[in-house]
CHARMM-style PDB file with segment names, atoms N, HN, CA, C and O in Angstrom:
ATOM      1  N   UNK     1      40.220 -44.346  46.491  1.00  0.00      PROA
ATOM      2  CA  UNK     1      40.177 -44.207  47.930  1.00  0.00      PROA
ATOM      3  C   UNK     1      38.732 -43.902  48.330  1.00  0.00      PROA
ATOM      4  O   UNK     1      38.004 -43.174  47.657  1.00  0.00      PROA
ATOM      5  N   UNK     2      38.407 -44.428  49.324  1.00  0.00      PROA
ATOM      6  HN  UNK     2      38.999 -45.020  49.871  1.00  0.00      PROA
ATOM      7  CA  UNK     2      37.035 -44.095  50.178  1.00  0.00      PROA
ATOM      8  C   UNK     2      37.042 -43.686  51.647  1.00  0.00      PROA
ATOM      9  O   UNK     2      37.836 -44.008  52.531  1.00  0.00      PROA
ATOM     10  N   UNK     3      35.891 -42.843  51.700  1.00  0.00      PROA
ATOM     11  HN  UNK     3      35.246 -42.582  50.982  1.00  0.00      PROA
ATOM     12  CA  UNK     3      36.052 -41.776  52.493  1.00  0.00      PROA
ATOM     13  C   UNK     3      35.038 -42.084  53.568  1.00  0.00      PROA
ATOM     14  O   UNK     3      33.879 -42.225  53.180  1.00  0.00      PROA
ATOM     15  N   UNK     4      35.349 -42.241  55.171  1.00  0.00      PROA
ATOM     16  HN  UNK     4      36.291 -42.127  55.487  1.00  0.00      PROA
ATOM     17  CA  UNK     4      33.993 -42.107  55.962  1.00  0.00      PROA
ATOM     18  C   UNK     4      33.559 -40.837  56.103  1.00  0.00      PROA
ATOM     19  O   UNK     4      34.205 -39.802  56.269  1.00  0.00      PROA
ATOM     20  N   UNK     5      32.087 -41.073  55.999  1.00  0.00      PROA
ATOM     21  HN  UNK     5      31.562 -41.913  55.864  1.00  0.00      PROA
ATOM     22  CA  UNK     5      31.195 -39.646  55.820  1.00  0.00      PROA
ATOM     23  C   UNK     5      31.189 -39.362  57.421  1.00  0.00      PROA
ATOM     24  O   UNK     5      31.031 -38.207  57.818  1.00  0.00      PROA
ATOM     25  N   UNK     6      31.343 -40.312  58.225  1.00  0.00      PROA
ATOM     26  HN  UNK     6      31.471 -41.250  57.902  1.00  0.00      PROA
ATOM     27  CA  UNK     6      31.297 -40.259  59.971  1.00  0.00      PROA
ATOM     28  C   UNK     6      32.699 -39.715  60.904  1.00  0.00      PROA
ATOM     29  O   UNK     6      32.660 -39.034  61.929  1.00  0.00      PROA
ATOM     30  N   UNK     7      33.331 -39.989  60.539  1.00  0.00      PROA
ATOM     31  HN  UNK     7      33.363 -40.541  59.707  1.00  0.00      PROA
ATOM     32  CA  UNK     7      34.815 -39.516  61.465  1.00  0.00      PROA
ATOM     33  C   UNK     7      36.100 -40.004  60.231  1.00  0.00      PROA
ATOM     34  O   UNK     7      37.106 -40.670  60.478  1.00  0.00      PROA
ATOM     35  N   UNK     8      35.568 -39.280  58.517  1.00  0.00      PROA
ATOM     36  HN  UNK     8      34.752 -38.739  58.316  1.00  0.00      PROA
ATOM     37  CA  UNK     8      36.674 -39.302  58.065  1.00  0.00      PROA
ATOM     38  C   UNK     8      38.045 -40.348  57.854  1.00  0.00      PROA
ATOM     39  O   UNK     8      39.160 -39.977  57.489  1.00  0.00      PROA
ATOM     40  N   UNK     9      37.766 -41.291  58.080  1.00  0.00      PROA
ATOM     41  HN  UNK     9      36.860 -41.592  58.376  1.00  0.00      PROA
ATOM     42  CA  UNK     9      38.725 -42.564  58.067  1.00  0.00      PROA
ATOM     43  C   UNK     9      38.400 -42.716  56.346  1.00  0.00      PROA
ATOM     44  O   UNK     9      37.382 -42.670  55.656  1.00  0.00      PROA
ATOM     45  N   UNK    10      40.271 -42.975  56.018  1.00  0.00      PROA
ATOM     46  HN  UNK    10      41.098 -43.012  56.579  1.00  0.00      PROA
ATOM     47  CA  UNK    10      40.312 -42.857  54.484  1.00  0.00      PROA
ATOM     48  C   UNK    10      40.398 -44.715  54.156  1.00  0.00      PROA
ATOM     49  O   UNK    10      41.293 -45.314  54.752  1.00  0.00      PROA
ATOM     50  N   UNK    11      39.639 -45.377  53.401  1.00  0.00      PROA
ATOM     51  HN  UNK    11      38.912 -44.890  52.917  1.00  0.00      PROA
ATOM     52  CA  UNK    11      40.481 -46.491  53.176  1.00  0.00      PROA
ATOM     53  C   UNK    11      41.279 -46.441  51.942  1.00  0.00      PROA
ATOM     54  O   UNK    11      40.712 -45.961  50.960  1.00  0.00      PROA
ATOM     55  N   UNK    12      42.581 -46.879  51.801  1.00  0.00      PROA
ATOM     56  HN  UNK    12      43.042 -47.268  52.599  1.00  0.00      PROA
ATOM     57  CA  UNK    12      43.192 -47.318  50.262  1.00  0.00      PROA
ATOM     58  C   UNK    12      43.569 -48.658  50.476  1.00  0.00      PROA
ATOM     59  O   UNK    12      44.191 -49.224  51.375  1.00  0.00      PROA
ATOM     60  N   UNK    13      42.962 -49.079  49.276  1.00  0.00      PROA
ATOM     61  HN  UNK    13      42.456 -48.620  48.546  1.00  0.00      PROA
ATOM     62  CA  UNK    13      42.932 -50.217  48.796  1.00  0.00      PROA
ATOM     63  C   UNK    13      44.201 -50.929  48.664  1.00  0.00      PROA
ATOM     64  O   UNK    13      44.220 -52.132  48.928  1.00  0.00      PROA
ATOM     65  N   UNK    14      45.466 -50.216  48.215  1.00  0.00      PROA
ATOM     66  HN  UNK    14      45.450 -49.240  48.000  1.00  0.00      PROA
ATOM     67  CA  UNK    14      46.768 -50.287  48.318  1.00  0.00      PROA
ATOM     68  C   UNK    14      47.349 -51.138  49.413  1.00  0.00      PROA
ATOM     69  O   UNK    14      48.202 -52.023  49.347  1.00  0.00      PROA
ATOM     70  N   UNK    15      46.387 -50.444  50.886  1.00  0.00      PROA
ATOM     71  HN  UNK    15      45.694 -49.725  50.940  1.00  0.00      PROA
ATOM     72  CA  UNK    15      47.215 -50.498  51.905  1.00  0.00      PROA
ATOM     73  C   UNK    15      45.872 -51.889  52.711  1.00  0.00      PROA
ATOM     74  O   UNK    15      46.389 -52.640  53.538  1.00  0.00      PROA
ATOM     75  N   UNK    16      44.607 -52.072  52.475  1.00  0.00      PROA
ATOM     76  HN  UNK    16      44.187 -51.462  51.804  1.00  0.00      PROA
ATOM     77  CA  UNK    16      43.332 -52.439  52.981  1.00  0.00      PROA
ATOM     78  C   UNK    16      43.528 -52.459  54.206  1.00  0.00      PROA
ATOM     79  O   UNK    16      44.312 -51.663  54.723  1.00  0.00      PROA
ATOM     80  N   UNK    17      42.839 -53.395  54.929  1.00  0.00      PROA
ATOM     81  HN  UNK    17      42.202 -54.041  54.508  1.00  0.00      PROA
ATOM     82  CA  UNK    17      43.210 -53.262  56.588  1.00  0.00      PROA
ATOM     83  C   UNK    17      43.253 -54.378  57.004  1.00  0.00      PROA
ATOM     84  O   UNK    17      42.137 -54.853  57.210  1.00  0.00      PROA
ATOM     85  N   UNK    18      44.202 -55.110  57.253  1.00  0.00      PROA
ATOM     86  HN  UNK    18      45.109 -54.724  57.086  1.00  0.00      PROA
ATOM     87  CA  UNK    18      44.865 -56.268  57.625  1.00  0.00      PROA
ATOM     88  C   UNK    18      44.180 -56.614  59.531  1.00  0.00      PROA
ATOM     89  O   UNK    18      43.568 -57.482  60.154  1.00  0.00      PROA
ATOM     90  N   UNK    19      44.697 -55.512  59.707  1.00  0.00      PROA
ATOM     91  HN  UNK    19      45.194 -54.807  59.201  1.00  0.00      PROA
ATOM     92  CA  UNK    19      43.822 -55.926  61.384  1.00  0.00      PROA
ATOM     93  C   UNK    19      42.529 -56.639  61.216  1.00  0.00      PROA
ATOM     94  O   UNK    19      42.207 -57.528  62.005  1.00  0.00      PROA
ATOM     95  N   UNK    20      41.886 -56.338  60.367  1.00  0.00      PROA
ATOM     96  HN  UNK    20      42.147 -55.616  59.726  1.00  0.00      PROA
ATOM     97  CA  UNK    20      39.947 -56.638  60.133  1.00  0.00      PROA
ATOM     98  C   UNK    20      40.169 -57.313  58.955  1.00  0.00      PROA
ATOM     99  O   UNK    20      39.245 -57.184  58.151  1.00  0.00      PROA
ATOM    100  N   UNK    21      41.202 -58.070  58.547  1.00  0.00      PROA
ATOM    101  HN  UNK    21      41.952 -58.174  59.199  1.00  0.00      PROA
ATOM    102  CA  UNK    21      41.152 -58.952  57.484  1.00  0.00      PROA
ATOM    103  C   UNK    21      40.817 -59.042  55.917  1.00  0.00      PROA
ATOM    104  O   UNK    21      40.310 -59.855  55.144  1.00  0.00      PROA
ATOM    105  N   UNK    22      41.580 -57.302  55.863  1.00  0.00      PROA
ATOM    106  HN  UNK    22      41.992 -56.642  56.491  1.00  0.00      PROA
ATOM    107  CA  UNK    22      40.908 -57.194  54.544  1.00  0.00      PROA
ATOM    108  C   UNK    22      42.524 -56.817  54.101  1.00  0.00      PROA
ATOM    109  O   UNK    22      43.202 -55.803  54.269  1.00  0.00      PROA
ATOM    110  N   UNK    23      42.769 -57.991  53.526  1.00  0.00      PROA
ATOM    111  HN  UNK    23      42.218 -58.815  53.390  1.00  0.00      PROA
ATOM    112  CA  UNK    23      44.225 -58.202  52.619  1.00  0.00      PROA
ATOM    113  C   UNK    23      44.606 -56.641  51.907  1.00  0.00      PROA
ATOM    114  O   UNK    23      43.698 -55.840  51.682  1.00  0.00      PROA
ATOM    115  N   UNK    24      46.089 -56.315  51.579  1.00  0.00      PROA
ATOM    116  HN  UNK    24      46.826 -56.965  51.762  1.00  0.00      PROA
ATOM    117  CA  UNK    24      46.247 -55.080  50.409  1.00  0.00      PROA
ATOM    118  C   UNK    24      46.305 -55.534  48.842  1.00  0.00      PROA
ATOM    119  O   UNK    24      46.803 -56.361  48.079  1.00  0.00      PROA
ATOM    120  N   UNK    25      45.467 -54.437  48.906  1.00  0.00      PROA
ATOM    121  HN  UNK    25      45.062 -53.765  49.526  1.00  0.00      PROA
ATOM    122  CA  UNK    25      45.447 -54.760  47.395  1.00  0.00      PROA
ATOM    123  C   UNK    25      43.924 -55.173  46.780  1.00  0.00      PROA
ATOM    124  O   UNK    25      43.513 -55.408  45.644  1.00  0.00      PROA
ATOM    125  N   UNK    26      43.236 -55.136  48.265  1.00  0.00      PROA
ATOM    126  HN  UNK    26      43.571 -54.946  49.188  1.00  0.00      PROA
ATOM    127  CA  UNK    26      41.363 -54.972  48.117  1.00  0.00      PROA
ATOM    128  C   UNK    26      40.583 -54.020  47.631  1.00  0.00      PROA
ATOM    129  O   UNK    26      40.398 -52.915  48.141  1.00  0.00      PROA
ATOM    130  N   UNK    27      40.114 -54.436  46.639  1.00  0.00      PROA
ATOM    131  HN  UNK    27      40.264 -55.334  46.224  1.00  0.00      PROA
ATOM    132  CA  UNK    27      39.381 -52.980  46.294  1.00  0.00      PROA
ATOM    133  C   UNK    27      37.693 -53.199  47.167  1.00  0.00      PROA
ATOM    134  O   UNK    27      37.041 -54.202  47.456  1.00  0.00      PROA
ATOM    135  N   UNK    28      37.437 -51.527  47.389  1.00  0.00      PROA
ATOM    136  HN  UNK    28      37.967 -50.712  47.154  1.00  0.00      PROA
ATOM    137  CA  UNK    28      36.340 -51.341  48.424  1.00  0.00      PROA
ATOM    138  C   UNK    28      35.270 -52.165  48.173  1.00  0.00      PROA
ATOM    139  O   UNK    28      34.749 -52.819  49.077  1.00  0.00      PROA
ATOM    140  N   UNK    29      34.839 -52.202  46.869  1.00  0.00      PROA
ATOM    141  HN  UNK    29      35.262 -51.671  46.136  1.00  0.00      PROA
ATOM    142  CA  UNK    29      33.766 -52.959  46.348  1.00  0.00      PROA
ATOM    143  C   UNK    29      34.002 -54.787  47.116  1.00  0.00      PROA
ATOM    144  O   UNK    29      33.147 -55.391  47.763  1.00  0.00      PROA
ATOM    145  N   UNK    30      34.999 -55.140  46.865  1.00  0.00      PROA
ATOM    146  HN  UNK    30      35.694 -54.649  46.340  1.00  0.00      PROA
ATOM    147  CA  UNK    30      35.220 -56.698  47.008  1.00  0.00      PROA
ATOM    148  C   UNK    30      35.458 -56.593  48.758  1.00  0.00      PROA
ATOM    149  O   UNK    30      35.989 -57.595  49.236  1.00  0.00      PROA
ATOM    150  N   UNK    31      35.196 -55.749  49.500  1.00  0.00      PROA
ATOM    151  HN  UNK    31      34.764 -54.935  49.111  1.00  0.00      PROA
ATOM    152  CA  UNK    31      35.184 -56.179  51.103  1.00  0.00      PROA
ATOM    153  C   UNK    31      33.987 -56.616  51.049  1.00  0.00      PROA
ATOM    154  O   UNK    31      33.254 -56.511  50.065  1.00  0.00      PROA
ATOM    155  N   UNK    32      33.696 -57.152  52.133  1.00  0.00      PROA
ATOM    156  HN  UNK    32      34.291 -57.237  52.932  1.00  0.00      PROA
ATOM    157  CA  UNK    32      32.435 -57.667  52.663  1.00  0.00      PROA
ATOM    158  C   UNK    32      31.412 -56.933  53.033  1.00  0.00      PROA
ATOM    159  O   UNK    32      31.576 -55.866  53.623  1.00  0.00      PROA
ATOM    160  N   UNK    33      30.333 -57.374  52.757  1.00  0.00      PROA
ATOM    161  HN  UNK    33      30.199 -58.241  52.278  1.00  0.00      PROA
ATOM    162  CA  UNK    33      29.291 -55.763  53.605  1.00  0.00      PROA
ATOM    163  C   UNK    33      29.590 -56.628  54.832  1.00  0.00      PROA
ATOM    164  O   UNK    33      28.457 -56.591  55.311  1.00  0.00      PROA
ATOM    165  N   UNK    34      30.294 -57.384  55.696  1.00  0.00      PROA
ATOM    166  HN  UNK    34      31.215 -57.414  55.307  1.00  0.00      PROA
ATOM    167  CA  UNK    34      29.938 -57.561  57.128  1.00  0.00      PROA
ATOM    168  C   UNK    34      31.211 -56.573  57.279  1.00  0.00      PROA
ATOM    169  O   UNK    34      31.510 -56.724  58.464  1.00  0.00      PROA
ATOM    170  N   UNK    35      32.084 -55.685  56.751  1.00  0.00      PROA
ATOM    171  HN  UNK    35      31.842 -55.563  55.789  1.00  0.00      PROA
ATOM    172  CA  UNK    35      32.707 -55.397  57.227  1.00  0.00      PROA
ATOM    173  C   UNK    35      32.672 -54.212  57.379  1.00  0.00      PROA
ATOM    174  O   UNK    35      32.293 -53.569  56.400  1.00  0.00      PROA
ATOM    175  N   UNK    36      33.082 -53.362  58.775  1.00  0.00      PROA
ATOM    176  HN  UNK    36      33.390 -53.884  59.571  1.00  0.00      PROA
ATOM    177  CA  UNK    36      32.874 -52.107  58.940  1.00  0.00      PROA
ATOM    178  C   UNK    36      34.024 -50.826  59.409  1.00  0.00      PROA
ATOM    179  O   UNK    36      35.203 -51.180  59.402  1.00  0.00      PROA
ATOM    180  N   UNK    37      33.767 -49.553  59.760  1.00  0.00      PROA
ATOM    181  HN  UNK    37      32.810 -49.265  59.765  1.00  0.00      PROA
ATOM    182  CA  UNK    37      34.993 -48.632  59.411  1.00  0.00      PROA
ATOM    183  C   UNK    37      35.553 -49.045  60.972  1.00  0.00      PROA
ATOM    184  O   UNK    37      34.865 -49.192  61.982  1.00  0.00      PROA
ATOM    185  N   UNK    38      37.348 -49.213  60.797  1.00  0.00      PROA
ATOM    186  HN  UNK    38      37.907 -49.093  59.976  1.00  0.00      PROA
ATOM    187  CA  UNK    38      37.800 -49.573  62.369  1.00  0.00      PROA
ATOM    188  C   UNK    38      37.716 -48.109  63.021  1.00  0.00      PROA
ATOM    189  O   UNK    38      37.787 -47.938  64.238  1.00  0.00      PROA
ATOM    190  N   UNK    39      37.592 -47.299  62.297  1.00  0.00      PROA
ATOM    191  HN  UNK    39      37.535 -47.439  61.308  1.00  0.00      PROA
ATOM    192  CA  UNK    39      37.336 -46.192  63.219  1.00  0.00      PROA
ATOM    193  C   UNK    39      36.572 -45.663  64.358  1.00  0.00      PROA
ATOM    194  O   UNK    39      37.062 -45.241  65.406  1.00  0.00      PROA
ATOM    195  N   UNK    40      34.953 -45.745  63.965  1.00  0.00      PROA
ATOM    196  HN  UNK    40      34.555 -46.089  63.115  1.00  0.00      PROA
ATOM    197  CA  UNK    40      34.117 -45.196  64.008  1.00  0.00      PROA
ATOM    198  C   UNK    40      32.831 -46.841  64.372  1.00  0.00      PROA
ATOM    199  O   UNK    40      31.944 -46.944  65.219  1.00  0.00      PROA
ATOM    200  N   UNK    41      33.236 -47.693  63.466  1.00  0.00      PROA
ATOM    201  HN  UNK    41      33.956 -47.609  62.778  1.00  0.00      PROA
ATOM    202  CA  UNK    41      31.830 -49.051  63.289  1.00  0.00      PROA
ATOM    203  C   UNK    41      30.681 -48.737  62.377  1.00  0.00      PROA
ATOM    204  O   UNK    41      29.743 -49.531  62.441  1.00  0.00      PROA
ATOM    205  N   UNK    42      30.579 -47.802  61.599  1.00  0.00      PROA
ATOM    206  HN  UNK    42      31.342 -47.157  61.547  1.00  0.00      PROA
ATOM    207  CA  UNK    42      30.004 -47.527  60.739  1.00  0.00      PROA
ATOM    208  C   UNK    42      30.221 -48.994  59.365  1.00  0.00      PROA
ATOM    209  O   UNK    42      31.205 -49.686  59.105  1.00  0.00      PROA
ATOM    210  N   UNK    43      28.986 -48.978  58.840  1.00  0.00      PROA
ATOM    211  HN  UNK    43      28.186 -48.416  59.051  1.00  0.00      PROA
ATOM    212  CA  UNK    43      29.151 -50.013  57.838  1.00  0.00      PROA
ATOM    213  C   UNK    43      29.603 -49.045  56.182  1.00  0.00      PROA
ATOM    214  O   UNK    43      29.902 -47.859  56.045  1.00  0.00      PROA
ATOM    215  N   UNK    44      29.494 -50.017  55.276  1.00  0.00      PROA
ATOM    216  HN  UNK    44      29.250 -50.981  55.388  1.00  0.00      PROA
ATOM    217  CA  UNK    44      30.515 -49.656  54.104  1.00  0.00      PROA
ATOM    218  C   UNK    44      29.332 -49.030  53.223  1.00  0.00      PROA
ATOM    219  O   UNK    44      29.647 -48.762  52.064  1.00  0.00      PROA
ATOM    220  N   UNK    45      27.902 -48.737  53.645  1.00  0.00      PROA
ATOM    221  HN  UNK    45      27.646 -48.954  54.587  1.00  0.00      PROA
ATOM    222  CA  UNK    45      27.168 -47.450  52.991  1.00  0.00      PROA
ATOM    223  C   UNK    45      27.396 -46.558  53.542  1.00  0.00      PROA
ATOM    224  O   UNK    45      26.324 -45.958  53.622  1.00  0.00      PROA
ATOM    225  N   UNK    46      28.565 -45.691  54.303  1.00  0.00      PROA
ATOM    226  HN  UNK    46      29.436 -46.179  54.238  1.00  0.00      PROA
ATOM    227  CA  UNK    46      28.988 -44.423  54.777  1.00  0.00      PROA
ATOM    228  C   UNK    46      29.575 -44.060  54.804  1.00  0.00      PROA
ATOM    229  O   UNK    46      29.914 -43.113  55.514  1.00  0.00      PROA
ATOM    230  N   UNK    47      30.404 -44.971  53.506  1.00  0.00      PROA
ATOM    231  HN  UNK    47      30.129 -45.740  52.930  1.00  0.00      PROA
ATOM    232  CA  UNK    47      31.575 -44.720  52.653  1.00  0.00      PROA
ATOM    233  C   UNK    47      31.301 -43.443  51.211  1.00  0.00      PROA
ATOM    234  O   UNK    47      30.102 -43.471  50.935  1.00  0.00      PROA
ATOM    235  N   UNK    48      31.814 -42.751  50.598  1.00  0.00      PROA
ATOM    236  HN  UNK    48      32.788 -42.728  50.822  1.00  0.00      PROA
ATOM    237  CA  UNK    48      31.599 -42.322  49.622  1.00  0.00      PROA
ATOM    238  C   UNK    48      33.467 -42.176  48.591  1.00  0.00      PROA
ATOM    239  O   UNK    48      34.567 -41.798  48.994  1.00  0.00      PROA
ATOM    240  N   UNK    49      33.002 -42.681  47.223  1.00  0.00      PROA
ATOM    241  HN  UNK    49      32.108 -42.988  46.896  1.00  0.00      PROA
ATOM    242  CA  UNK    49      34.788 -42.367  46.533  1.00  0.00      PROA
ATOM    243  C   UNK    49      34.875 -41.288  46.472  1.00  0.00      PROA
ATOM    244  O   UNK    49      34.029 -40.396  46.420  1.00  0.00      PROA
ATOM    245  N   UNK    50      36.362 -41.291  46.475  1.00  0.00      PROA
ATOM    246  HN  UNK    50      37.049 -42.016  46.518  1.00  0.00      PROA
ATOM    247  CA  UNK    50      36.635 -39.534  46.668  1.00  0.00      PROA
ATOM    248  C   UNK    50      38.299 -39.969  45.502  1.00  0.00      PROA
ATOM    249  O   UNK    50      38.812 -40.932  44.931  1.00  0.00      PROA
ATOM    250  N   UNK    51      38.493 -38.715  45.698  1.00  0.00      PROA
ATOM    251  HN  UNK    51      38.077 -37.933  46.162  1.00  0.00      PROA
ATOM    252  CA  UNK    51      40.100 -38.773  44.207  1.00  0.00      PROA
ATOM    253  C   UNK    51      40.968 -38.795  44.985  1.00  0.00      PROA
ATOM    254  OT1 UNK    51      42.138 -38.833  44.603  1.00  0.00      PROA
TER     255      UNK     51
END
């Protein structure tokens, strides 16, 4: 799971995010860098893994 360092939005990969076209079952690495947090718009360096 990955964590926004900005307003906390968790992604799991399990679940990815279908709204923004990121199929389940994506792991964070294989999104796109065009893609960013639906939370917040932060890009995927303001992500950090967490357990």
């Amino acid at each position: 799971m990955y964590k926004c360092l900005i307003c906390g939005y968790l992604y799991n990969s399990e679940e990815g995010d279908p709204l923004h076209g990121i199929e389940p079952n994506t792991n964070f690495e294989d999104i796109p860098d065009s893609w960013v947090c639906p939370v917040c718009g932060v890009s995927k360096e303001h992500f950090e893994k967490i357990n």
